[in-house]
Each structure stands twice: as structure tokens, then as C-alpha cells.
VOSEKE-644038 format. One record per residue (C-alpha): x, y, z. Coordinates in Angstrom, 3 decimals, decimal comma, always signed. Last residue first. Layout:
N
+----------+----------+----------+
:       c1 :       c2 :       c3 :
+----------+----------+----------+
:        X :        Y :        Z :
...
+----------+----------+----------+
This chain:
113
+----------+----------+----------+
:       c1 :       c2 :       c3 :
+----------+----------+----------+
:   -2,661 :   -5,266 :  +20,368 :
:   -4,574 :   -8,100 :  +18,835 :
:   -5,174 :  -10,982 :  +20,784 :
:   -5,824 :  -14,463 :  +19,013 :
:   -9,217 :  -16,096 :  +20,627 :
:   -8,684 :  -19,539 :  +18,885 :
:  -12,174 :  -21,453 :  +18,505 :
:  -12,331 :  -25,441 :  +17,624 :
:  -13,344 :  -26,912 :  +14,271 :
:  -10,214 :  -29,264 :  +13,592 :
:   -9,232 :  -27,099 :  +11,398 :
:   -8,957 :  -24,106 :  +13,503 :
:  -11,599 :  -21,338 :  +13,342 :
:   -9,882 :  -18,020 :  +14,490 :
:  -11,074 :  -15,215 :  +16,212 :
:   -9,993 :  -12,321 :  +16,970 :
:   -9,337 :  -10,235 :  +20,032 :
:   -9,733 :   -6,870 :  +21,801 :
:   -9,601 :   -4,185 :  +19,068 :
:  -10,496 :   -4,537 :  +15,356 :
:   -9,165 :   -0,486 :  +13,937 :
:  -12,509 :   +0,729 :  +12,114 :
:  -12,166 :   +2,664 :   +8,996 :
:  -12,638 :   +6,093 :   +8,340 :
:   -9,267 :   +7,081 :   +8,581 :
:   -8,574 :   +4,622 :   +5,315 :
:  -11,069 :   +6,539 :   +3,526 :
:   -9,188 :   +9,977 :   +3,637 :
:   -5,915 :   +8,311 :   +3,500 :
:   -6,967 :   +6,754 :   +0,272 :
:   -8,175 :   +9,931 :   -1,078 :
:   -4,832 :  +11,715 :   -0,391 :
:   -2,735 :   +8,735 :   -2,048 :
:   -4,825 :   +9,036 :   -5,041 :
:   -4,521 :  +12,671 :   -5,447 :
:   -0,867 :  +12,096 :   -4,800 :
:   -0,227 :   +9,563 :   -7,323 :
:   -2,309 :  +11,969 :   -9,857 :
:   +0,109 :  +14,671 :   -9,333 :
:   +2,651 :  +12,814 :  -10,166 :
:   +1,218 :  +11,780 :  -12,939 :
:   +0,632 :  +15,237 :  -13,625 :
:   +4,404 :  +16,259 :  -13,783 :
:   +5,132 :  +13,050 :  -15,398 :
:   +3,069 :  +14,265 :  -18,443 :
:   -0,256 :  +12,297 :  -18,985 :
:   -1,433 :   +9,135 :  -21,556 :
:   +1,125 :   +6,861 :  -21,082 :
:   +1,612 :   +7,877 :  -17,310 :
:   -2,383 :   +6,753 :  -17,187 :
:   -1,596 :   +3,021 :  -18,354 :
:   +1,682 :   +2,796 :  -15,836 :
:   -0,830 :   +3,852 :  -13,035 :
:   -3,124 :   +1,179 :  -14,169 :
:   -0,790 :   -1,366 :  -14,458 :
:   +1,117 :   -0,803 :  -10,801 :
:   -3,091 :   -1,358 :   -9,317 :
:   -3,096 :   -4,834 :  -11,295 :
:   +0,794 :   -5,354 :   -9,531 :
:   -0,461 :   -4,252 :   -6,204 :
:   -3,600 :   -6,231 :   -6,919 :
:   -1,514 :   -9,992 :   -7,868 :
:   +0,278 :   -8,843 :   -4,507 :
:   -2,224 :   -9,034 :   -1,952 :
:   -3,871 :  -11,981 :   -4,260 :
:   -1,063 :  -13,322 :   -3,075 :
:   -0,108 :  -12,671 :   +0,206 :
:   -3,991 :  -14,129 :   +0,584 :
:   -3,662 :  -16,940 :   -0,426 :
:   -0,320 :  -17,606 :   +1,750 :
:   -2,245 :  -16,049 :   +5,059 :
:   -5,154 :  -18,328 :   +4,694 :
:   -4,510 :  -20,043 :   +7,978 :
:   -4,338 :  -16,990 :   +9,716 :
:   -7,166 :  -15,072 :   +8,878 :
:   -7,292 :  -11,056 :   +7,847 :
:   -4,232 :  -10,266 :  +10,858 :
:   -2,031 :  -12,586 :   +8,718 :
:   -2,364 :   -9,862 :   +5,617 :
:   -1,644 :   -6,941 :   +7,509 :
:   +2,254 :   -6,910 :   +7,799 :
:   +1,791 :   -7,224 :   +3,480 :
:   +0,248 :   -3,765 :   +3,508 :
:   +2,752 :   -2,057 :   +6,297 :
:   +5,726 :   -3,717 :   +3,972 :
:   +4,039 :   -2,405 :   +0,839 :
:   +3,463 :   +1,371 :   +2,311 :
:   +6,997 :   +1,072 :   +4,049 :
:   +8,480 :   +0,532 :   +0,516 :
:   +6,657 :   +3,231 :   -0,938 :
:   +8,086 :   +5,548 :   +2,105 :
:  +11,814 :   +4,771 :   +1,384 :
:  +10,968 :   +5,045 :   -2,309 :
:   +9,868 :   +8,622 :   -1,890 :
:  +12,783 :   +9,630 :   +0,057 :
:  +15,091 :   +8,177 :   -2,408 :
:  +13,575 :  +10,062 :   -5,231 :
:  +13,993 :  +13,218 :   -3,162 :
:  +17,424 :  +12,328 :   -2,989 :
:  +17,975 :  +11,948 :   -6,143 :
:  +16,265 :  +15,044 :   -7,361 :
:  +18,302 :  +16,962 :   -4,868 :
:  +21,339 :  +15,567 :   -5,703 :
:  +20,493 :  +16,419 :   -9,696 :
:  +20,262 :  +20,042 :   -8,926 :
:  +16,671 :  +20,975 :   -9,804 :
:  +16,675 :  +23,462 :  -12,935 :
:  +15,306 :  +20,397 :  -15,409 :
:  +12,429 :  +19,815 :  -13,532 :
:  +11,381 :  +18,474 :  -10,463 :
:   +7,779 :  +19,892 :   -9,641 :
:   +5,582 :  +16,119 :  -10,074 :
:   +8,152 :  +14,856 :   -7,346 :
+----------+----------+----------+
């Protein structure tokens, strides 16, 4: 998106706006389908902070489009998106089970597939 300019037939644009969002909103949905894996009984608390972050993390990218062109905000989104797939493939995937500490102080093996 950091190329469209004023030449770009406004379909295009759109749809390549449209595109993006379809993928930003699969990004959040894939986040928040996370959260219950972290622990279970939490999953509320931690929804939230989940999104009090996103929101944090939506400030700072508003801060820097105040101070850059939309061109190179653009580009900035995509620098960030490239290092966080970098460091996300680095991480380990938990395999097997989990598991969960109930209230009542007994063990839940919860498999994870």
C-alpha cells in the first residue's frame, strides 16, 4: 500500500485496501484464537490485556504516521510485520498436552492438536 498514489485507478486502491483488511482481521482473530491456549481459566484477563496492547501497539503506529509520509508508514508496517515473522518462526509450537491447575487443585491434561 505504501506505492498507491495518485495514478492508481481508484478500484485498484480499493481493492487492495480490502485485501489488506481481510488479512489484518485474520491477524487479530488468529491472536485472540490463542489466548485460551495461555490458561484456561484466565482466558477473560487475558482477552484483555490482549486487546488493551493491540490498542497501545494501534497508538504507536498512529504516533509515527504523524511524524512520516503514508508512503513510509507503510513501509514501516511492513518492516515490522517482517521482523515479527522472523521471531515468531523461532518460537516453539507446545505439542502433546497442557496442563491445567483446576480450582480445586487437581491436574487437567488438555490436548493440543
Amino acid at each position: 500500500m505504501g506505492q498507491i498514489n495518485s495514478e492508481w485507478p481508484i478500484a485498484i486502491a480499493v481493492l487492495l485496501i480490502m485485501l489488506c483488511s481481510f488479512f489484518v482481521g485474520s491477524g487479530s482473530g488468529a491472536v485472540f484464537a490463542i489466548v485460551p491456549l495461555i490458561k484456561r481459566r484466565l482466558t477473560g484477563q487475558i482477552a484483555g490485556m490482549t486487546g488493551a496492547y493491540g490498542n497501545i501497539g494501534a497508538l504507536l503506529f498512529l504516533t509515527v504516521l504523524s511524524y512520516v509520509t503514508p508512503q513510509l508508514f507503510f513501509m514501516v508496517i511492513a518492516g515490522t510485520a517482517f521482523i515479527t515473522v522472523i521471531t515468531v518462526y523461532f518460537l516453539d509450537e507446545p505439542k502433546g498436552k497442557m496442563a491445567e491447575i483446576l480450582p480445586d487443585g487437581t491436574v487437567e491434561m488438555i490436548e493440543i492438536g
